[in-house]
C-alpha positions as CSV (number, residue, x, y, z in Angstrom):
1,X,5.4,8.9,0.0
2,X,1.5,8.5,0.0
3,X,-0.4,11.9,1.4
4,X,-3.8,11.9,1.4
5,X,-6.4,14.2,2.3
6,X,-9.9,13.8,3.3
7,X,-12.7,15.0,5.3
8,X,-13.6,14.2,8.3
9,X,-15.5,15.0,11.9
10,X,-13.4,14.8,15.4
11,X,-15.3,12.7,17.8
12,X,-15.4,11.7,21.9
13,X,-14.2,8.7,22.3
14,X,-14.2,8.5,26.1
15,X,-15.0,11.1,28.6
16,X,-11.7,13.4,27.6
17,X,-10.6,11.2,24.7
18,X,-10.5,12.1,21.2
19,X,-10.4,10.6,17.8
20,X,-10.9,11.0,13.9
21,X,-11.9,8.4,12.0
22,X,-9.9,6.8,9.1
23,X,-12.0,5.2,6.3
24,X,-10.3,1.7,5.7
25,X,-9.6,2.3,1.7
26,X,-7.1,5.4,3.0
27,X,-5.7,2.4,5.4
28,X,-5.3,0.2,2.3
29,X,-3.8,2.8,0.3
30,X,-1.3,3.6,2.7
31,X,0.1,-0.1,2.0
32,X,1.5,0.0,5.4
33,X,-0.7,-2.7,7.5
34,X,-3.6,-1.7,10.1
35,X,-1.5,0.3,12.4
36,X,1.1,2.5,10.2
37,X,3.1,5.2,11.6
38,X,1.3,8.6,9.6
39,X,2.4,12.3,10.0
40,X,-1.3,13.9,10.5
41,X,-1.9,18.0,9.9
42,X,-5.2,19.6,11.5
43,X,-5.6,23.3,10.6
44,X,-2.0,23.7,10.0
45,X,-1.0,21.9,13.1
46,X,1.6,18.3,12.5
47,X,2.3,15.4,14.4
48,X,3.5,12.3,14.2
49,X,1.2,9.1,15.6
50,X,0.3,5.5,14.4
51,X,-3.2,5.1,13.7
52,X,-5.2,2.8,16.6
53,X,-7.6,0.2,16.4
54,X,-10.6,0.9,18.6
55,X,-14.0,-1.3,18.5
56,X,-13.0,-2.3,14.8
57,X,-12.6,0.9,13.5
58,X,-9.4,2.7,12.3
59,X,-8.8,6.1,14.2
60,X,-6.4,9.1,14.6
61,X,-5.6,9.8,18.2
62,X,-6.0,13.5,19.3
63,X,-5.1,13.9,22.5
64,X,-6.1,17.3,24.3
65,X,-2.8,19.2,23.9
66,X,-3.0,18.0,19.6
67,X,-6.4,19.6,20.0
68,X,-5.4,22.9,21.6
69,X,-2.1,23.2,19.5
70,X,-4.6,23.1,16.5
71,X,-7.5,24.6,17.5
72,X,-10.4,21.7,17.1
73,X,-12.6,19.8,19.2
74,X,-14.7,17.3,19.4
75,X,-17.4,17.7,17.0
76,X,-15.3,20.0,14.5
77,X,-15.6,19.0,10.6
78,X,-12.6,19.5,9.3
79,X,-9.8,18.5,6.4
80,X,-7.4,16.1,7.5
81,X,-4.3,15.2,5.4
82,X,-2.0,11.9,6.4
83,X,0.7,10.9,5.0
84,X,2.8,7.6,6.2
85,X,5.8,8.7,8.5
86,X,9.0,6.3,7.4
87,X,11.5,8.9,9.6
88,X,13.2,6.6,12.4
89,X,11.3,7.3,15.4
């Protein structure tokens, strides 16, 4: 299973919408297509998404309960590990 880990920032992507961006060699090294299910951790906090495709870039979803389950907001640099999520869904 590929895992990576990588820095990034947590940005607003609407008025209460939140995303972290996913450089597009981590999408090509996940070998999974533009929209792979991933297992995402945020200060210790895991869940389970498929990355989204919004204005061409590549982005992690973090909706406002992901965000108080792991203690970030928008505008938090922080690590961010991924790893593709094969588990049935």
């Amino acid at each position: 299973m590929v895992t990576v880990l990588f820095q990034a920032t947590v940005e607003a992507t609407g008025k209460t919408t939140t995303g972290i961006p996913v450089p597009q060699e981590i999408v090509t090294g996940l070998g999974a297509g533009k929209r792979p299910p991933v297992r995402v951790t945020l200060n210790g906090y895991t869940y389970r998404t498929p990355l989204g495709v919004m204005g061409g870039r590549t982005l992690i979803s973090v909706s406002a309960a992901i965000r108080q389950a792991a203690s970030v907001a928008a505008g938090d640099q922080l690590p961010v590990t991924i790893e593709l999520d094969t588990d049935p869904r």
